[in-house]
C-alpha positions as CSV (number, residue, x, y, z in Angstrom):
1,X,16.2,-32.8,14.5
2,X,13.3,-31.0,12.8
3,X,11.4,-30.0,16.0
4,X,11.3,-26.5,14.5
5,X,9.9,-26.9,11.3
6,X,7.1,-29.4,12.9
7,X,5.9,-26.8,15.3
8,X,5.7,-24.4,12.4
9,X,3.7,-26.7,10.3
10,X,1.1,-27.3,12.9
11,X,0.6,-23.7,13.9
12,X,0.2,-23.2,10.0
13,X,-2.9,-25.5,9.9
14,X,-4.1,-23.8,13.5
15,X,-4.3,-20.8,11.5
16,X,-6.1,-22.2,9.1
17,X,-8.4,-24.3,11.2
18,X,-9.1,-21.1,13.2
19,X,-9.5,-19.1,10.4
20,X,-12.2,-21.7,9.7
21,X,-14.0,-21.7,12.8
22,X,-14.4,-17.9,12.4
23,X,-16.1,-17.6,9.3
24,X,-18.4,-20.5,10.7
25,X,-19.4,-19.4,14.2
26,X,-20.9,-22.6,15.4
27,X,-20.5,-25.1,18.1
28,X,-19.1,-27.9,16.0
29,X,-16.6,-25.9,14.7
30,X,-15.7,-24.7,17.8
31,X,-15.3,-28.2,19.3
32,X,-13.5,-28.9,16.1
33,X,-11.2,-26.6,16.9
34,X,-10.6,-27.5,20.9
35,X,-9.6,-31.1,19.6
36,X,-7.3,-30.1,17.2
37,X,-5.4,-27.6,19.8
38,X,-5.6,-30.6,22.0
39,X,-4.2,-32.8,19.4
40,X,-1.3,-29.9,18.6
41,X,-1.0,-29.7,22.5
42,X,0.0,-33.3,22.5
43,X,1.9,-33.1,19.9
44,X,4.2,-30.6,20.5
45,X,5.1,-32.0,24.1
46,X,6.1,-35.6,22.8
47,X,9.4,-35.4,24.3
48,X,12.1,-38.0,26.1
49,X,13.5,-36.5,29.5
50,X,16.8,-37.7,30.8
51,X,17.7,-36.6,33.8
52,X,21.3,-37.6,35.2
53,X,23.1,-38.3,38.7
54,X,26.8,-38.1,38.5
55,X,29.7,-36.9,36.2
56,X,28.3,-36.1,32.8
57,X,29.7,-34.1,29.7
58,X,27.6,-30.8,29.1
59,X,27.0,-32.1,25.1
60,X,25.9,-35.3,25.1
61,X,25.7,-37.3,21.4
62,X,22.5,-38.9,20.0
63,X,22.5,-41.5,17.6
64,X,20.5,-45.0,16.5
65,X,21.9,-48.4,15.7
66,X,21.5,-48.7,11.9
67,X,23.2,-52.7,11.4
68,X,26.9,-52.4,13.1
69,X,26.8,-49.0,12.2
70,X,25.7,-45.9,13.9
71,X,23.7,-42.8,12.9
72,X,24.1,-39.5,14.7
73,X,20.8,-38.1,15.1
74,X,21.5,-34.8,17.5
75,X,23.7,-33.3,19.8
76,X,21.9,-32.2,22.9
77,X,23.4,-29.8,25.4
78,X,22.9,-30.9,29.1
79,X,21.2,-28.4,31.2
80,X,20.7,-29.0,34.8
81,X,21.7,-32.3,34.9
82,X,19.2,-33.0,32.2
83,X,18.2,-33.9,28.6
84,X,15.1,-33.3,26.1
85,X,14.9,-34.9,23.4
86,X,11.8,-33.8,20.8
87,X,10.3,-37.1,20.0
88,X,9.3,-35.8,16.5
89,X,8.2,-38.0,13.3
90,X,12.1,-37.9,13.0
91,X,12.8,-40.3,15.2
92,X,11.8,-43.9,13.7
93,X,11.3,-46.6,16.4
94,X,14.4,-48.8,17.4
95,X,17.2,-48.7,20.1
96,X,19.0,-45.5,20.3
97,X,22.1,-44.7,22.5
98,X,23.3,-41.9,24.1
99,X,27.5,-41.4,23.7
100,X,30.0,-38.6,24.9
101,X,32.2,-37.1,22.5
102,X,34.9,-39.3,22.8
103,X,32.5,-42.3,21.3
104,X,31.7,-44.0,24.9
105,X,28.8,-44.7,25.6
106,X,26.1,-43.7,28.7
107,X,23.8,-46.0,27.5
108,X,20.8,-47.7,25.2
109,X,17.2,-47.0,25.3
110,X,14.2,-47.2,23.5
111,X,11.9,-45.5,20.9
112,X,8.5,-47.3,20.4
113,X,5.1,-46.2,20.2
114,X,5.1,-44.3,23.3
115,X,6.7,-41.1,22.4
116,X,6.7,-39.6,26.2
117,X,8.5,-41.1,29.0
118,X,11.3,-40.1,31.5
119,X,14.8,-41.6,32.5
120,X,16.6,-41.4,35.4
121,X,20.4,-42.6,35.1
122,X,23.2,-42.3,37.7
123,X,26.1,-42.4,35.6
124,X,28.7,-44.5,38.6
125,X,26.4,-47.8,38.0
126,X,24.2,-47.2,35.1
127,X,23.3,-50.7,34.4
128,X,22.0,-51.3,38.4
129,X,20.5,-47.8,38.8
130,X,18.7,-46.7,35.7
131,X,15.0,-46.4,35.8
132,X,12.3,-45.2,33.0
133,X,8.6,-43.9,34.1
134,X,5.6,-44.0,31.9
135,X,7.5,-46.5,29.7
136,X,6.9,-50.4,30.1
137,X,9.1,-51.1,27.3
138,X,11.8,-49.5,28.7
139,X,11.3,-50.7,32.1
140,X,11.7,-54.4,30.4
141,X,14.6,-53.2,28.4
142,X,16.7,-51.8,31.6
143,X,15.6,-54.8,33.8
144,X,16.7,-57.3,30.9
145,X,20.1,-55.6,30.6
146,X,20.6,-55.7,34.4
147,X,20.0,-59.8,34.5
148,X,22.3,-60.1,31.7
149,X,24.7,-58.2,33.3
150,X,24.8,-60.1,37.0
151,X,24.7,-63.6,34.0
152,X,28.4,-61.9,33.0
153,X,29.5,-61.1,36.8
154,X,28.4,-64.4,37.4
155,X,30.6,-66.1,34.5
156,X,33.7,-64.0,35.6
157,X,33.3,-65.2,39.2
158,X,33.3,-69.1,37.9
159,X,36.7,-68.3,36.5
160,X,38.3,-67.9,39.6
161,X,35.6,-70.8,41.8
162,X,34.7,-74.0,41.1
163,X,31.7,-73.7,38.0
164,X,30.2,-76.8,38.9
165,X,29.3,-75.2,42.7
166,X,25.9,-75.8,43.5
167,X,25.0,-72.3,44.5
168,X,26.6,-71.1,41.9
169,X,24.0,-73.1,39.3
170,X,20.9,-72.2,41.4
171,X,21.8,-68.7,41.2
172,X,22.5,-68.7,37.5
173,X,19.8,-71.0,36.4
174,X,17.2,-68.4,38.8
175,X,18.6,-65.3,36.4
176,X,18.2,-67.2,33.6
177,X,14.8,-68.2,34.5
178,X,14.0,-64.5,35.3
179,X,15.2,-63.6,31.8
180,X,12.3,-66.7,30.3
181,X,10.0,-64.7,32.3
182,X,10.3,-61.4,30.7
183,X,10.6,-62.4,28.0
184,X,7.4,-63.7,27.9
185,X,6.0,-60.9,30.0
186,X,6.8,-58.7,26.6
187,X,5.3,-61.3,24.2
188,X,2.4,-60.8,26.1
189,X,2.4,-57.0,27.1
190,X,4.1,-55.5,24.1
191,X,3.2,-57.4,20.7
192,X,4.9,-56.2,17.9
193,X,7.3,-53.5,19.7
194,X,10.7,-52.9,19.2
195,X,11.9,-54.9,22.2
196,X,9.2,-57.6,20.6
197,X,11.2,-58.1,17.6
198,X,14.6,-58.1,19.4
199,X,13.6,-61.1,21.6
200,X,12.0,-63.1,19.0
201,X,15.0,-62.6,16.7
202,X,17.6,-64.0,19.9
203,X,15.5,-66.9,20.0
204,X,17.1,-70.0,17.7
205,X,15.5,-73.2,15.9
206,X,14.9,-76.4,18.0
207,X,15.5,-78.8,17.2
208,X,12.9,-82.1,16.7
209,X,13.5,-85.0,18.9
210,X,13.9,-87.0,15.3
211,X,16.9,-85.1,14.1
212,X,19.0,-84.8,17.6
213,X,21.5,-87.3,17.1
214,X,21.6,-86.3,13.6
215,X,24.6,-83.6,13.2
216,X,23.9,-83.2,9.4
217,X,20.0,-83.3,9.8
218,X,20.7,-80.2,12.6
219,X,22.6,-78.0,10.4
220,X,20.4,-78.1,7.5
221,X,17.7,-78.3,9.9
222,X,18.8,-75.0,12.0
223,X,20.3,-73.0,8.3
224,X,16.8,-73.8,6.7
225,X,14.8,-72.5,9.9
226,X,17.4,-69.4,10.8
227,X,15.8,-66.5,10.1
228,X,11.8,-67.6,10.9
229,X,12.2,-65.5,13.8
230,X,13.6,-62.7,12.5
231,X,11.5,-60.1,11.2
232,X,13.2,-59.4,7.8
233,X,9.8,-57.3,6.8
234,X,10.0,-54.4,9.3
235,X,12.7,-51.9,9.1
236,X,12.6,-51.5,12.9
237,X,15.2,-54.7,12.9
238,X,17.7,-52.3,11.5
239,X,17.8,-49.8,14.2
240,X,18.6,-52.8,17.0
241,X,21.8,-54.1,17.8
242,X,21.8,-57.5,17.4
243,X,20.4,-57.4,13.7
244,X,23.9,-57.1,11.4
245,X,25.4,-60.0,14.6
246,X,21.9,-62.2,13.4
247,X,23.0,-61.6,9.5
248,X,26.8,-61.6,10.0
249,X,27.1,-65.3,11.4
250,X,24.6,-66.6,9.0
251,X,26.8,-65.8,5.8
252,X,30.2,-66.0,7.2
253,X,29.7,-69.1,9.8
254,X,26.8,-70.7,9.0
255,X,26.6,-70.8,5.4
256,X,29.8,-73.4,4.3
257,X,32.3,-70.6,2.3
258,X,32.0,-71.8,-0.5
259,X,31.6,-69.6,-3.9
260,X,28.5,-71.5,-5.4
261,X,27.1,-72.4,-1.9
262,X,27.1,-68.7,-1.1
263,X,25.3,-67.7,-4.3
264,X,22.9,-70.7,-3.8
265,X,22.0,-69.3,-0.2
266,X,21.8,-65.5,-1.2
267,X,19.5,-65.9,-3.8
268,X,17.5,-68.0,-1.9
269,X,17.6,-65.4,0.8
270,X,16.5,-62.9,-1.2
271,X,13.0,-64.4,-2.4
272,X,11.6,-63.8,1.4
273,X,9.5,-60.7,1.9
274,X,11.8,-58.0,3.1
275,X,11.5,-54.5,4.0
276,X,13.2,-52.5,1.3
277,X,15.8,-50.7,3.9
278,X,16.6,-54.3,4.6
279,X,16.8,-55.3,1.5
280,X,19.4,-52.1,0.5
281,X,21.1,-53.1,3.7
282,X,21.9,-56.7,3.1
283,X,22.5,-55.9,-0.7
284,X,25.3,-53.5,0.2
285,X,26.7,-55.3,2.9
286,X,27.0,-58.8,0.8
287,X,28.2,-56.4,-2.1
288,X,31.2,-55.4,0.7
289,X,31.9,-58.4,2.1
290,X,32.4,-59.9,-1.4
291,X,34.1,-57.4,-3.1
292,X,37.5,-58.1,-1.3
293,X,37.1,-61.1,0.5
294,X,39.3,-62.5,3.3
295,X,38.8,-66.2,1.3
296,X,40.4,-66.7,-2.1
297,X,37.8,-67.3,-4.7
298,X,35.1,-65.7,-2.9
299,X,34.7,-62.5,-5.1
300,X,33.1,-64.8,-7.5
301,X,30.2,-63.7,-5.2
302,X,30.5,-60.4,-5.8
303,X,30.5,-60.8,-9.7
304,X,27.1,-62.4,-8.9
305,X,25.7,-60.3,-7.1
306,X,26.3,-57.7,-9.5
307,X,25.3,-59.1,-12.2
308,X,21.9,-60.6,-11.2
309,X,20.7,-57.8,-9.0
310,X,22.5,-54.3,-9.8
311,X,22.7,-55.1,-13.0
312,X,19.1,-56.5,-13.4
313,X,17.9,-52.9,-11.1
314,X,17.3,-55.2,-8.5
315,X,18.9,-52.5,-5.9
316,X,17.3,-49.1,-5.7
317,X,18.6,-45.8,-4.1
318,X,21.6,-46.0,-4.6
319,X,23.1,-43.1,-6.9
320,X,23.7,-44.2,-10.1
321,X,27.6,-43.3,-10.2
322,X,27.9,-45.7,-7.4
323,X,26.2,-48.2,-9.5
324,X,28.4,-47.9,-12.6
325,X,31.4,-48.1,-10.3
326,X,30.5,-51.5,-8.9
327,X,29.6,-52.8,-12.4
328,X,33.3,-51.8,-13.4
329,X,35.0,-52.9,-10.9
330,X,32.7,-56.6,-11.2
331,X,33.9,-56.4,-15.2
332,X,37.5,-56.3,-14.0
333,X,37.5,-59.0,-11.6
334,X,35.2,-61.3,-13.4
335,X,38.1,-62.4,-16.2
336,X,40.2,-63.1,-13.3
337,X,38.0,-65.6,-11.3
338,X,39.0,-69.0,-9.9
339,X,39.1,-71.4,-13.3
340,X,39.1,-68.5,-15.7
341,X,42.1,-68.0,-18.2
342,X,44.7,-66.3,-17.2
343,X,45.1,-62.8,-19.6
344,X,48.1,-62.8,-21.6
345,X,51.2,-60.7,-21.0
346,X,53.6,-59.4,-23.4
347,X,56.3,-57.1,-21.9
348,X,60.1,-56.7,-22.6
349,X,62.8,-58.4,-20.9
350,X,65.9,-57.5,-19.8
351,X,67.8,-57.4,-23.3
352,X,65.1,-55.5,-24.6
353,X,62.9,-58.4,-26.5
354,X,59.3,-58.5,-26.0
355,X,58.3,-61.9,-24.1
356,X,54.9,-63.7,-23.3
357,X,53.5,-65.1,-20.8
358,X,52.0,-67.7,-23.2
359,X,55.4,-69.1,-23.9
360,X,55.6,-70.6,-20.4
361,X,53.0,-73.2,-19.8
362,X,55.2,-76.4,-19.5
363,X,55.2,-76.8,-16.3
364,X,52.9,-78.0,-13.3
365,X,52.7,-74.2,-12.1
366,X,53.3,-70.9,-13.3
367,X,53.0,-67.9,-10.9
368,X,52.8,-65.0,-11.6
369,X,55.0,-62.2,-9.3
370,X,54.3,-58.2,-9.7
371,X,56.8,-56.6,-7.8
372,X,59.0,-53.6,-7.1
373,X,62.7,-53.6,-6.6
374,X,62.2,-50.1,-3.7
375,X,59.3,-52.2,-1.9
376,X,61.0,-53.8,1.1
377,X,57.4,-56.4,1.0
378,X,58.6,-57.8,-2.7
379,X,61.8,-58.0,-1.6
380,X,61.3,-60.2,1.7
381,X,58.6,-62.2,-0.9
382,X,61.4,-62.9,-3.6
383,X,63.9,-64.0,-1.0
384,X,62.0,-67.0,-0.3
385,X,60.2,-67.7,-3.6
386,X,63.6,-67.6,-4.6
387,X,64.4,-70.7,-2.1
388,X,61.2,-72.5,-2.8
389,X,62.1,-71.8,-7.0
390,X,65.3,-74.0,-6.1
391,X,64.3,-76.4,-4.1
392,X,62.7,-78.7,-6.9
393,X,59.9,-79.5,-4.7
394,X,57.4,-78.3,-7.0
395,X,57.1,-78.4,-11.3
396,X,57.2,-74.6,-11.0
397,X,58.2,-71.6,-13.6
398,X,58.1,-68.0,-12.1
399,X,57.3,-65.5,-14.9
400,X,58.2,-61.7,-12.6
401,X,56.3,-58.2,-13.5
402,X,58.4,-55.8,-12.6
403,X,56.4,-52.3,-11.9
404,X,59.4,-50.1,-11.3
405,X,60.0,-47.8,-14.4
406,X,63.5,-47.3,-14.0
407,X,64.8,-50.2,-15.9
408,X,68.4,-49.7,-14.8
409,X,67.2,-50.1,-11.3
410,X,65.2,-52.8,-12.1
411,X,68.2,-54.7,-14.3
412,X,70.8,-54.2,-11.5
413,X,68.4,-55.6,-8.9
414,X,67.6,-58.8,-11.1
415,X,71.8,-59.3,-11.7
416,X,72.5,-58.6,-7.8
417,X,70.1,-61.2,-6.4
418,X,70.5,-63.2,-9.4
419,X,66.9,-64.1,-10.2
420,X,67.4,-66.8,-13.0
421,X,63.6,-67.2,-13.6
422,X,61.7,-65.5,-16.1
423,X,62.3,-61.4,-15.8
424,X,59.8,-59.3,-17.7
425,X,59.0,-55.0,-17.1
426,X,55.2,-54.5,-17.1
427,X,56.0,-50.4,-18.3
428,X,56.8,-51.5,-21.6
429,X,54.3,-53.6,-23.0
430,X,52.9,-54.6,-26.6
431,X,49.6,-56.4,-24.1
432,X,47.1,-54.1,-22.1
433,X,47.5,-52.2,-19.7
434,X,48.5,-55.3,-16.3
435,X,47.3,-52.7,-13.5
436,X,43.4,-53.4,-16.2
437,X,44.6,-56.8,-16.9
438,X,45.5,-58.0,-13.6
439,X,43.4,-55.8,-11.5
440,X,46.9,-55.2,-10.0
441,X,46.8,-52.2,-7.2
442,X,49.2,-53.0,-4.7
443,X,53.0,-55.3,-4.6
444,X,53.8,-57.9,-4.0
445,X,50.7,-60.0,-5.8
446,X,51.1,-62.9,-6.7
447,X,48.7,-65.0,-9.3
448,X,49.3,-69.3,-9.8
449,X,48.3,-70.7,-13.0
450,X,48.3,-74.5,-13.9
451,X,49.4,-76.1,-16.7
452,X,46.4,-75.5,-19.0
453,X,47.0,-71.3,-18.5
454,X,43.8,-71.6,-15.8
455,X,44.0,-69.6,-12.8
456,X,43.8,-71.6,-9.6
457,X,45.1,-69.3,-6.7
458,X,45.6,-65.3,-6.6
459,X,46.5,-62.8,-4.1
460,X,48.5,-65.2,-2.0
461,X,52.1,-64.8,-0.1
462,X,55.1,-66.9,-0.8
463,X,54.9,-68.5,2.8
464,X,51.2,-69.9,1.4
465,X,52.7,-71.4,-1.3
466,X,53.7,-74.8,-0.2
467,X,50.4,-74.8,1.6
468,X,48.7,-74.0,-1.6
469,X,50.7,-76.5,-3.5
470,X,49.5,-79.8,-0.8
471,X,46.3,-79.0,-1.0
472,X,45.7,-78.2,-4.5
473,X,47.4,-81.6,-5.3
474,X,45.4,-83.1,-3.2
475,X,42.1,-82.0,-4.2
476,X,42.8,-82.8,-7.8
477,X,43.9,-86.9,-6.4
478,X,40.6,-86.7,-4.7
479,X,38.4,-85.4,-7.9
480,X,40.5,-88.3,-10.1
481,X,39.5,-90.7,-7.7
């Protein structure tokens, strides 16, 4: 915290405004100068006072929500069973925690416009006994956390009673109405706060009495109205907790996974008026998320997000090094999207020839295998590729990269298991580079091509396969038809 260099900065201009009322040696200066040391007074003494009951570590760990992540702020030492923290212009408004060492935490609080106010926390039952003094927005915050917290005792007890009890839904429905009411107790007291914007944000669309037995009508009606309550144009959002939760399940459960869907919905997103910390946020969270998605196909996201807003310098500071890595790493996955064709190989075989992957298009399905002979993964993988090669079930050719550069190894391997398919080592090569080609970083990976060279499944394991297979055929019936 720069506590130090802000007190040094205003005794630098109470110099100066002294030095001022000297050479004028009137009243109005004078007076001038009496507000300004009872500005610098104020100033100086904006501080947060935590003062603790019960076992408490003598450093204790400040930091602010920043998405799902956390920023460290300070490390304040305990003295007397108490805290001060200097409320300087370093500390933005949002919900800050305070953590041991060990990462668990005492509790949240927080930062608004008030910058002086004092906590008292018994650390056995902080949720029941904490208490804040010359801050309403704390006092909400505190008392909203307790309610929620009886809610969640409340739940656990209907595990183990009957839910349906009648005193047990008059004494959750009187929480929940308690929660309504303070709520609205903040929209009224404490417009525009930090604790403002968290309650508006938890609120969801309603739906209109004209689309409620309407499934389809209520999804596009609750996607299209989502984020009306949320404010995407004050940074403040950031530094809550339930911010990156809000954002999270919009892209990854609300939004159907789709590649073109997903594009369709980002850039839509991003015409709303945003803060630009927001704005860098979300960028380099979708840029994340995309890059190795946990659903084939999807890094055709990530190509597009590149190229339409770090490639159009759409996101700003961010270091341009970073920004030429994430173009080249878009360049090398974009030739190996869905639907794309698949690069040519052209690597020696186990007599020595050179043989392409061109050659082998025949069939229904061609995949591709990149595997080493030492990895125990590729070995378990071929073992039952091996099985599904034989069974016939499937118009399949299997055209193997082997990575290993001892070829010997590599032969004996190939004669021992007796892999009859098409055997091929990527270390001699007349074709690029495969780890360029192929993006290939890791074994096993396996790519499946169809008949017309197109790639139509990547980065899948053998046990997918069949899986793969049923559904692909499937989906092509259904597009015939």
């Amino acid at each position: 915290m720069c506590s130090g260099k802000t007190k040094l900065y205003y005794n630098l201009l109470f110099l100066i405004v002294s030095n001022y009322v000297y050479k004028m040696k009137n009243k109005i200066a004078i007076i001038l100068l009496l507000l300004f040391s009872i500005t610098l007074s104020s100033k100086a003494e904006e501080k947060v006072i935590i003062n603790f009951t019960g076992k408490t570590d003598s450093l204790i760990i400040l930091a602010n929500y920043y998405g799902k992540h956390f920023q460290i702020v300070d490390t304040i030492e305990l003295i007397n069973q108490t805290i001060t923290i200097n409320n300087s212009d370093t500390l933005k408004q949002g919900v800050y925690t305070l953590a041991r060492f060990n990462k668990s935490k005492y509790f949240d609080f927080v930062i608004g416009e008030n910058p002086n106010f004092q906590i008292e926390a018994n650390t056995n039952n902080l949720t029941d006994s904490i208490t804040a003094t010359s801050s309403l927005e704390n006092s909400y915050f505190f008392k909203f956390l307790h309610l929620n917290s009886m809610l969640y005792k409340l739940s656990q007890q209907s595990q183990t009673k009957d839910p349906s009890n009648p005193d047990y839904i008059s004494e959750s429905e009187s929480i929940q109405t308690e929660i309504q009411t303070l709520k609205s107790d903040v929209y009224k007291n404490l417009p525009r706060s930090v604790l403002d914007i968290i309650f508006k944000s938890m609120e969801e669309p309603k739906f209109p009495d004209s689309i409620k037995k309407n499934q389809q009508k209520q999804y596009q009606y609750f996607k299209s109205n989502y984020w009306n309550t949320i404010t995407l144009d004050d940074s403040r959002m950031l530094r809550t907790p339930i911010f990156h939760r809000k954002y999270d399940f919009f892209f990854n459960r609300i939004v159907m996974q789709q590649p073109d869907t997903l594009i369709k919905e980002i850039d839509t997103f991003f015409t709303k008026k945003m803060d630009p910390e927001i704005y860098k946020y979300l960028i380099w969270e979708l840029t994340i998320n995309f890059e190795e998605p946990k659903i084939m196909g999807l890094d055709k996201v990530f190509v597009h997000i590149v190229d339409n807003y770090y490639k159009k310098n759409k996101v700003t500071d961010i270091s341009q090094g970073i920004v030429d890595n994430i173009i080249k790493r878009a360049d090398k996955v974009r030739p190996l999207l869905i639907g794309e064709m698949a690069p040519n190989l052209i690597m020696v075989d186990t007599l020595g020839n050179f043989d392409a992957l061109n050659n082998y298009f025949s069939k229904d399905y061609t995949i591709i295998l990149f595997w080493d002979s030492d990895c125990q993964t590729c070995q378990k993988e071929i073992k039952e590729l091996k099985i599904l090669y034989h069974s016939n079930k499937y118009d399949i050719e299997v055209f193997a990269v082997g990575t290993i550069a001892d070829l010997k190894a590599w032969k004996h391997y190939i004669r021992e298991h007796n892999l009859d398919w098409v055997n091929v080592n990527g270390t001699k090569s007349m074709s690029p580079d495969y780890h360029d080609l192929y993006n290939i970083y890791s074994t096993p990976t396996i790519f499946v091509l169809d008949k017309n060279k197109k790639i139509i499944g990547k980065k899948i394991s053998v046990e997918q396969l069949e899986s793969f297979f049923n559904n692909y055929e499937t989906f092509i019936k259904a597009k015939k038809n």
